[in-house]
Each structure stands twice: as structure tokens, then as C-alpha cells.
C-alpha positions in Angstrom: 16.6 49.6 -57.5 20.2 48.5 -56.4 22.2 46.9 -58.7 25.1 44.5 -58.0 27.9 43.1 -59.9 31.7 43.6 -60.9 31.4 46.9 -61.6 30.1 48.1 -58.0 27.3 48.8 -56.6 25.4 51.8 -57.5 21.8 53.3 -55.6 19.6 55.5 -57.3 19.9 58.2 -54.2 23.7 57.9 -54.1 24.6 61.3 -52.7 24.5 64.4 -51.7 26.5 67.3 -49.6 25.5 67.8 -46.1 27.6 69.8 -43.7 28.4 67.4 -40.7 29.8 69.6 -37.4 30.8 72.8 -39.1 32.6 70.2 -41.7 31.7 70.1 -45.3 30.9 66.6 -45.8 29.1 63.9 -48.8 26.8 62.4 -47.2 26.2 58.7 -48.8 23.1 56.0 -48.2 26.4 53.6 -47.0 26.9 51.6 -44.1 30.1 50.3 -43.5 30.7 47.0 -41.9 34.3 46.1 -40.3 35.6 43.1 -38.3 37.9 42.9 -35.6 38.1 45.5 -32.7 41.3 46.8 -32.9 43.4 50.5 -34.1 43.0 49.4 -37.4 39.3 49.1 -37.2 39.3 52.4 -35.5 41.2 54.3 -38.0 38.9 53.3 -41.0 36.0 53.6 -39.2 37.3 57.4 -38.8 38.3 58.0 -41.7 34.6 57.0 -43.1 33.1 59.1 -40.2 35.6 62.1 -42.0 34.1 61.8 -45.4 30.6 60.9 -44.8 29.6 61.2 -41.2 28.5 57.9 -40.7 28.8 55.4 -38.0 30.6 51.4 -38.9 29.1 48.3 -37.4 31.8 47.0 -36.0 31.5 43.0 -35.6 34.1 41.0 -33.5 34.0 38.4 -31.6 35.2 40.0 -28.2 35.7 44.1 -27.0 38.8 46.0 -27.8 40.0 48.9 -25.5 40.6 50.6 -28.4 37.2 51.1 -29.4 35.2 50.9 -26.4 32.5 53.9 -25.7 33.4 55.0 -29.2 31.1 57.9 -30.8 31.7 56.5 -34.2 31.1 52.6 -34.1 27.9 50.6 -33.2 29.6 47.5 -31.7 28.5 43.7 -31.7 30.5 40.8 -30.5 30.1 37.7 -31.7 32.0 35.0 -30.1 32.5 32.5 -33.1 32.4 34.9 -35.6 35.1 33.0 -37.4 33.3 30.1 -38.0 31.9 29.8 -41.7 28.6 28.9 -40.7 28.3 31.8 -37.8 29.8 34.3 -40.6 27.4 33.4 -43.2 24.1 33.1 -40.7 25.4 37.0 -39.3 26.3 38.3 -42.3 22.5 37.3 -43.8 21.2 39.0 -40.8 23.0 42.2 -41.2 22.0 42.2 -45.0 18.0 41.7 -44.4 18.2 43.7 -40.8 19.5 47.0 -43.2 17.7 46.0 -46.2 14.7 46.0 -44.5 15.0 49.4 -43.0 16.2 51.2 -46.4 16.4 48.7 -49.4 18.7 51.8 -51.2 21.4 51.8 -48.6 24.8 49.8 -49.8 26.5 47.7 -47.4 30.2 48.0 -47.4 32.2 45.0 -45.7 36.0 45.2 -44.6 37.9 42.7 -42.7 40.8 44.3 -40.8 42.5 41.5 -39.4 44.1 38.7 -42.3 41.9 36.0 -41.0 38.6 38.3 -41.2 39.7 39.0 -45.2 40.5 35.4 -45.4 37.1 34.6 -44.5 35.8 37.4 -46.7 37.5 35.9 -49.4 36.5 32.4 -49.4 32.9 33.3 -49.3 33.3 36.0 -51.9 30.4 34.4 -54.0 28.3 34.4 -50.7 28.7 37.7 -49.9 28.5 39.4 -53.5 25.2 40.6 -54.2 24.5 41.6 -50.5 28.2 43.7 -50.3 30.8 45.7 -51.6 33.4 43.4 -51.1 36.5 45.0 -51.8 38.8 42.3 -52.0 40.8 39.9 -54.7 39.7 36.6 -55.0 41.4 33.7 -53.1 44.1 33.0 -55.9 45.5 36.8 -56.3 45.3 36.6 -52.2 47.2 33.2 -52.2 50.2 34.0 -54.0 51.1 36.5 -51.6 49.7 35.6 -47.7 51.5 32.1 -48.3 55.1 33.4 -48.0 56.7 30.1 -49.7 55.2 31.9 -53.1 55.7 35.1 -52.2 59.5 35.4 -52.2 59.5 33.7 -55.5 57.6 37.0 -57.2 59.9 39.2 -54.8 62.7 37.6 -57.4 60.7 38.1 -60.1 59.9 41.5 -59.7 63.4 42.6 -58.2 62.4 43.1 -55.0 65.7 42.5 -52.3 64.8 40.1 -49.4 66.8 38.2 -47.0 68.4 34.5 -47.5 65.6 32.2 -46.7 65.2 28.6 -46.4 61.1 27.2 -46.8 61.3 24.5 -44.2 58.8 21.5 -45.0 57.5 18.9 -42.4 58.9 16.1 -44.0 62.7 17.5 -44.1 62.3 16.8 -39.9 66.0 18.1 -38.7 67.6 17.2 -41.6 68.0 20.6 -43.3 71.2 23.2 -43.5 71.3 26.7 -43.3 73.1 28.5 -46.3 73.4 31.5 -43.6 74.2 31.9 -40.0 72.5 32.5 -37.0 70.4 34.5 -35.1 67.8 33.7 -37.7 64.0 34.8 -37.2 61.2 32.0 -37.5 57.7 32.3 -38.9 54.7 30.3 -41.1 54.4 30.3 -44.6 50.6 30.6 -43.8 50.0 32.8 -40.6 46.2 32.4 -40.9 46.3 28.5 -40.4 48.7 29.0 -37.9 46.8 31.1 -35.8 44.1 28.6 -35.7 46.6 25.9 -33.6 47.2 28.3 -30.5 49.4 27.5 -28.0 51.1 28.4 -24.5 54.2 30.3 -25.8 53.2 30.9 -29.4 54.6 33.9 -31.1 53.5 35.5 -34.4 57.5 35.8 -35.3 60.1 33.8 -33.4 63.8 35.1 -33.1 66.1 32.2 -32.2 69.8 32.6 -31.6 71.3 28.6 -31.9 69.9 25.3 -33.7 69.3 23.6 -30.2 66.5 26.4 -29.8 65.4 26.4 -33.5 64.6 22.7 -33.7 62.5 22.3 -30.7 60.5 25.4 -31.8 59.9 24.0 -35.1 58.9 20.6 -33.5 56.8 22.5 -30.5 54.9 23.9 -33.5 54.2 20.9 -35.6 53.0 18.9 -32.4 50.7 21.8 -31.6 49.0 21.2 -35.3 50.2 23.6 -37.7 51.1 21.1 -41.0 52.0 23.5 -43.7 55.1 25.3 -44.5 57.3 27.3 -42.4 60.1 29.8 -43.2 63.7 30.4 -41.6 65.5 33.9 -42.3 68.6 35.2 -41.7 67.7 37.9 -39.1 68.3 41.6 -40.6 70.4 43.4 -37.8 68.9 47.1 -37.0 66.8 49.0 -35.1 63.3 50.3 -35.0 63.8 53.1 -37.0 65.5 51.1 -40.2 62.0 49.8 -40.5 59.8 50.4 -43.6 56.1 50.1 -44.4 54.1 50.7 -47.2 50.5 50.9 -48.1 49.1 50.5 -51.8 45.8 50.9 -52.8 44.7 48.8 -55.7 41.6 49.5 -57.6 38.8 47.0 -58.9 40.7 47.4 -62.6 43.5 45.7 -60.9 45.4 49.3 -61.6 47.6 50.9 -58.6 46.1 54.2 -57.4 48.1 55.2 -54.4 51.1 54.3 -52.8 52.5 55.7 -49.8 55.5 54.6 -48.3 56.6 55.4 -44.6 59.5 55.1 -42.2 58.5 53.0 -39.1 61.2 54.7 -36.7 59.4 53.1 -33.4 57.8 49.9 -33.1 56.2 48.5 -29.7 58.2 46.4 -27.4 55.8 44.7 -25.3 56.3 40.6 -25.9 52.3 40.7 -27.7 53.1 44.3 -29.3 56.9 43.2 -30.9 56.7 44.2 -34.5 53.4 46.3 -34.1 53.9 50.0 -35.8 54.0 52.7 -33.0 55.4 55.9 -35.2 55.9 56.4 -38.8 57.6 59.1 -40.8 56.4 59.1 -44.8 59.3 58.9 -47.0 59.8 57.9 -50.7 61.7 55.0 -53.0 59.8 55.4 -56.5 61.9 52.0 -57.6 60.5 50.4 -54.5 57.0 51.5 -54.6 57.0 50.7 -58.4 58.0 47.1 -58.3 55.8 46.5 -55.3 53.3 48.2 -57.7 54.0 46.2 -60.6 53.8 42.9 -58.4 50.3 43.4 -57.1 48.5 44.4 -60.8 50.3 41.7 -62.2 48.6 39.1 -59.8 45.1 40.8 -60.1 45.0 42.0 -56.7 42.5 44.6 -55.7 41.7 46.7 -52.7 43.9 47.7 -49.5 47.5 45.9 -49.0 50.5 46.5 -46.7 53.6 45.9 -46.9 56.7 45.4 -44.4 60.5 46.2 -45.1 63.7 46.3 -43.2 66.8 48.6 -44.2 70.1 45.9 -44.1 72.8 48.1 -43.3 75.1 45.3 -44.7 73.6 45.2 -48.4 72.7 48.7 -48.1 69.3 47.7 -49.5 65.8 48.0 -48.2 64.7 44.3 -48.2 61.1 42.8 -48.5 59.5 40.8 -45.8 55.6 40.6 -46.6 52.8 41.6 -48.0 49.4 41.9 -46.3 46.1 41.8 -47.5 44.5 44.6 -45.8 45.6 48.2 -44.5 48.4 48.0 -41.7 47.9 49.3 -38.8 49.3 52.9 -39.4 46.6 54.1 -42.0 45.6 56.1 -40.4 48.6 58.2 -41.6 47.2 57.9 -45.2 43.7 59.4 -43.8 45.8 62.1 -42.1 48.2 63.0 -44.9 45.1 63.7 -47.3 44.3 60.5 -49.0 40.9 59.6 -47.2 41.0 55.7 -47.1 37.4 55.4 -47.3 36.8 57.5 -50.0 39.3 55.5 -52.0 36.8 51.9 -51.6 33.6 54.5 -52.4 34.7 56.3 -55.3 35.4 53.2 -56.7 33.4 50.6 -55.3 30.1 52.5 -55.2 30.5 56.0 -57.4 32.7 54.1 -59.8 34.9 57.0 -60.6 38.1 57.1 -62.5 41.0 57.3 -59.7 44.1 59.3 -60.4 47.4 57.5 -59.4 49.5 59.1 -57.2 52.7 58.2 -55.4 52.2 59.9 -52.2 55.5 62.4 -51.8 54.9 64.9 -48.9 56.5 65.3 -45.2 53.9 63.8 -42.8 54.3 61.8 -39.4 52.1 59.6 -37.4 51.8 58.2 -34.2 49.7 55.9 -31.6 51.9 56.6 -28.8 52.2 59.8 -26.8 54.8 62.1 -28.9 56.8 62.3 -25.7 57.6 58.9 -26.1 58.6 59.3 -29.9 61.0 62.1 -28.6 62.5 60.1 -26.2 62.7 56.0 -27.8 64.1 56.9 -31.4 67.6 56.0 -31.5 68.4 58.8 -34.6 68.5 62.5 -33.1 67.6 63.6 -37.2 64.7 61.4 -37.3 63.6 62.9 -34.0 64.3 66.6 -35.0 62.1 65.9 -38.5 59.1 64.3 -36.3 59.5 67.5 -34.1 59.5 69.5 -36.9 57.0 68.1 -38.9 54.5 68.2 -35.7 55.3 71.9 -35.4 54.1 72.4 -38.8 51.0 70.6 -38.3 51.7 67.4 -40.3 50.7 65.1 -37.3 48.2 62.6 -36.9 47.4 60.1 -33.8 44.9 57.3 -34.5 43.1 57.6 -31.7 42.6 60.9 -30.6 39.4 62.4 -33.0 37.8 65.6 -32.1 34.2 64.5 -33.0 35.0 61.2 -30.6 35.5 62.6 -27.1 33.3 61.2 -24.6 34.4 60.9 -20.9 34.8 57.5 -20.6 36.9 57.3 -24.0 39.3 60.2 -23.3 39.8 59.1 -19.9 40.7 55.3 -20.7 43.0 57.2 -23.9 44.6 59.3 -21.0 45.5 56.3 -19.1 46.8 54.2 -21.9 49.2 57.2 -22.4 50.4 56.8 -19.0 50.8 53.1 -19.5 53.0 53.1 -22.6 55.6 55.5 -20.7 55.3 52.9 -17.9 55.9 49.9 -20.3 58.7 52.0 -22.6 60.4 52.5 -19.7 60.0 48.7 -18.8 61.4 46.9 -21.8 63.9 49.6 -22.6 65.1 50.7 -19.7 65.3 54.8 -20.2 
């Protein structure tokens, strides 16, 4: 029999060792489950398909190109898939459709966008004794995806940000800025605010004068959102004075890996602004130990990401956010030798004691050709490590996967290769 409960999930035929295309693998009775249909999906569904050769049901509510004619993912598209009542009727489904099948096989669920862990989250009870659920419960997840209490521990743990103002609905226009413009824009709670969407709505806005500020802010309210917003001084700098990090937290609420990387290129099309392109791993023990210390403190558990800027003024590395899943580069953690998969497994499902490690090698990452790397980032050292590091083997690209190369698939990656010189070129201008 299965048995379910804090400490996991457990099967009595857990696991064995199979070899999986000339690939020594351990082969599990697990089926992973994600949400969304993006790179991030993909990446964890590869880095599962890695360590156990298994396929993820991916659920979304619409295709991504991404992970179209995919080897490694059984899709299904569900069109209100964020509604409570759809998630709970599918997720039921899923649960009795497997359990039928093999009542020994353990059902692991990830969301991989913030308002698929949200939803998680709140039905956490739900969703218990049918699935790992690797996730904190809504409190832990509160205190840091609502940004008004978020900078508040970023003080209490010394961690740098920039001057910020929470902007409340009832202030209207009467408010003053303690720091000077261009300032950048954004809600306290992104997941509410994506629900009110608009013509012109941006994840982020950068605003350069008051005039322009006030009837964004009032364009915003009138469109639905009611909760908080924040307004930050803007952090002059570019792509490559950009920081991410990914922590994995373990069930015991106890950090187990940390890897911190150097975002040197982001995107630049208007939906792909702030979207990680290439990445560098580099290391700030103080950093990664206070962001550390912040999430066990809390009680948060499973994947988290989170975004920095360097502020050439301060000379500090400053804070923006903290989300509650893997970021879009983790691939890079996969790559660099810290299987994400096998993190959730070994503890989820094998319950094993995890090592800490503070991950503190050379590695790079990209999901854009490596021509374009060569050619975008501003800093010729940055460029000659990437080179170098690439030359060395110490390269990883999301998307391309060996045991993933159908026609359709490498052609569409092929053209998407072609597109991103086109649109580089477009927005800036080489």
C-alpha cells in the first residue's frame, strides 16, 4: 500500500536501476505532473526524463511552441484550468485515471508558473493524499509573493533593495516620492493582477515623469486590480548587472542548494523584457546565506527564485523578489550537476537526508543561439568567460536534448534560432 502524509510519499516498489539509452538511470513508479507550457516546464520535465526516463503530463490551458511535438511530455490543454472548480474536477481525474492503472505509482504535481503554485497552494489540503505537493503552505508563500511584506524581511535579514514607496488605493495622487525619477512600477500581488488583463498591461512598468505614473496607476485601478502596488527607484544598468538565484528548500524547512548566477542577457522583445536569455553561475556566500536564512525562517519549502540587480551607485547587489517556483533558467542547475528532479524525489518520495551545498563551479547557460550571447553582451570579459566556459564543456541550452529530436521539433527549434537574431537585431539595433 501507498502511504501519504508530511513525511512524503513512499510505494512499496519504489525503485530500481534500469539503463535508459546507453544512460545509467533509476527508474521510479512516478509520474510527474506540471502546469503551464512554457521553457520552464520544459526544463523540469527534462531534467526528470535525465534521472528517471519518464515522460510529465503536462496540463495547460493552451499549446506552447516550446513544447510542441515533444518526446518527453504527454500534453493536455485545458482551457479554464485556472478555475478552482475545473482544477479540482481534473486534478480528481488524473488521480483515479493513474490510480486505476497502477495503484503503486506516486503522482508528483509542480506548478511552473506563480499562479499555477498559487492554485496549488490554496488547495493544498485537496490535493494532499492524491500528490506530492512540494510546496509551503499559503502563509510561508504570502510573506514573500505579496511584495509590500517582502521588503520588510529584506530589512530584516540585511538584504540591500532599492528606495520604495507601497502605493495604496486610497492615497489617490496624493503621495511623494523620497527619490527621483525614472522609477519602475509593479503590484504588490502579481497573481491578482494578472487576473484584471488589459490592452497595454505590462508585468513591470518603467515610467520616466509623474504625468505618465499617475495615469498608469489610475489605468490600473479602473481595469480592477484593488490591492497594493509598488513604486521603485529604477536601478540604472545593463543586462549583464543582473542576478538570479535559485534555492532549493527541503520539506524540513532546511536549505539544500543554492546556486547563484549572473544574468548577462535578458530578452528585449516588449512580452520577453525581463525574461532570462543567458546566465553565467557566480558566487556571494553573504548573499546566498541571508536569502537562505530568510526562506527557513518563514517555513518555506520546495523550489524558489530569486531576482537581483547590481547598483553601480551603492556598489551593492540589491534584492527585487522572490518567486515561488524555479525561474526560468534551471535548467542551468540540471546542467551544472544538481538534477532538479531528483532534489523533490529524494525528498519527497525516497525521503533521504539531502547534503547542503552552495553551488561554487564555472558553468553557463543559455536559451538563445550562443552567437547571439557573443554578440549582445555589453562586457567583452563576460563574453570571453562564456566562450571559454563553452569550450570547456560547461554549457547547457534548455531546449536542445539529445533524447528529444524529432523533425518537427528541431525544425521549429532551428527557426526560432533564426527568429531571435532577427528580433536582437530589431530592438537593439547591431
Amino acid at each position: 500500500m501507498q502511504k501519504a502524509g508530511e513525511n512524503g510519499i513512499m510505494s512499496d516498489r519504489v525503485w530500481d536501476i534500469i539503463y535508459y539509452g546507453g544512460n545509467k538511470v533509476e527508474k521510479l513508479n512516478i509520474q510527474p505532473i506540471m502546469m503551464a507550457s512554457d521553457i520552464n516546464v520544459y526544463s523540469v520535465a527534462r531534467a526528470y526524463h535525465e534521472q528517471y526516463g519518464v515522460k510529465t503530463l503536462m496540463l495547460a490551458r493552451n499549446p506552447g511552441a516550446v513544447t510542441n511535438d515533444s518526446k518527453i511530455l504527454i500534453p493536455r490543454y485545458i482551457p479554464d484550468l485556472d478555475e478552482t472548480e475545473v482544477f479540482r474536477r481534473v486534478m480528481k481525474e488524473i488521480y483515479e485515471e493513474y490510480k486505476e492503472k497502477d495503484p503503486s505509482k506516486i503522482l508528483i504535481l509542480h506548478g511552473n508558473a506563480d499562479h499555477y503554485v498559487r492554485l496549488i497552494v490554496e488547495n493544498k489540503d485537496y490535493l494532499k493524499d492524491m500528490f506530492v505537493v512540494p510546496y509551503s503552505d499559503k502563509k510561508a508563500l504570502d510573506n514573500i509573493v505579496l511584495k509590500a511584506t517582502f521588503y520588510g524581511l529584506c530589512e530584516k535579514y540585511g538584504l540591500d533593495f532599492a528606495n520604495t514607496l507601497v502605493y495604496t488605493p486610497d492615497m489617490g495622487m496624493d503621495f511623494t516620492l523620497d527619490f527621483d525619477f525614472p522609477v519602475v512600477l509593479k503590484p504588490s500581488d502579481s497573481v491578482k493582477y494578472n487576473k484584471h488583463s488589459f490592452e497595454g498591461q505590462h508585468k513591470v512598468y518603467f515610467i520616466k515623469e509623474r504625468k505618465k505614473l499617475e495615469e498608469t496607476i489610475k489605468q490600473i485601478y479602473d481595469n480592477g486590480y484593488d490591492d497594493k502596488m509598488i513604486i521603485q527607484e529604477m536601478v540604472e544598468g545593463a543586462d549583464d548587472s543582473i542576478y538570479d538565484m535559485h534555492v532549493y528548500v527541503g520539506k524540513d524547512h532546511k536549505v539544500k542548494l543554492i546556486n547563484f548566477g549572473n544574468v548577462i542577457l535578458e530578452e528585449h522583445t516588449p512580452k520577453g523584457i525581463g525574461s532570462n536569455a543567458a546566465t553565467i553561475t557566480t558566487y556571494d556566500r553573504d548573499i546566498m546565506s541571508k536569502v537562505g536564512y530568510l526562506l527557513e525562517d518563514i517555513g518555506y519549502e520546495g523550489w524558489a527564485d530569486a531576482d537581483f540587480k547590481y547598483d553601480k551607485k551603492r556598489d551593492k547587489i540589491l534584492i527585487f523578489e522572490i518567486n515561488i517556483r524555479q525561474g526560468r533558467s534551471n535548467y542551468r542547475i540540471t546542467g551544472q550537476g544538481y538534477n532538479l528532479a531528483k532534489y523533490i524525489v529524494e525528498d519527497y518520495v525516497l525521503n533521504k537526508p539531502i547534503k547542503p551545498e552552495y553551488a561554487n563551479s564555472d558553468f553557463c547557460w543559455s536559451v538563445v543561439p550562443k552567437g547571439i550571447v557573443y554578440k549582445y553582451v555589453r562586457d567583452p570579459e563576460k563574453v570571453k568567460k562564456f566562450k571559454k566556459l563553452v569550450s570547456e564543456g560547461k554549457y547547457c541550452n534548455s531546449l536542445y536534448y539529445d533524447k528529444d529530436r524529432g523533425f518537427k521539433r528541431m525544425l521549429y527549434l532551428r527557426l526560432r534560432d533564426m527568429n531571435m537574431y532577427r528580433k536582437y537585431k530589431r530592438y537593439l539595433g547591431k
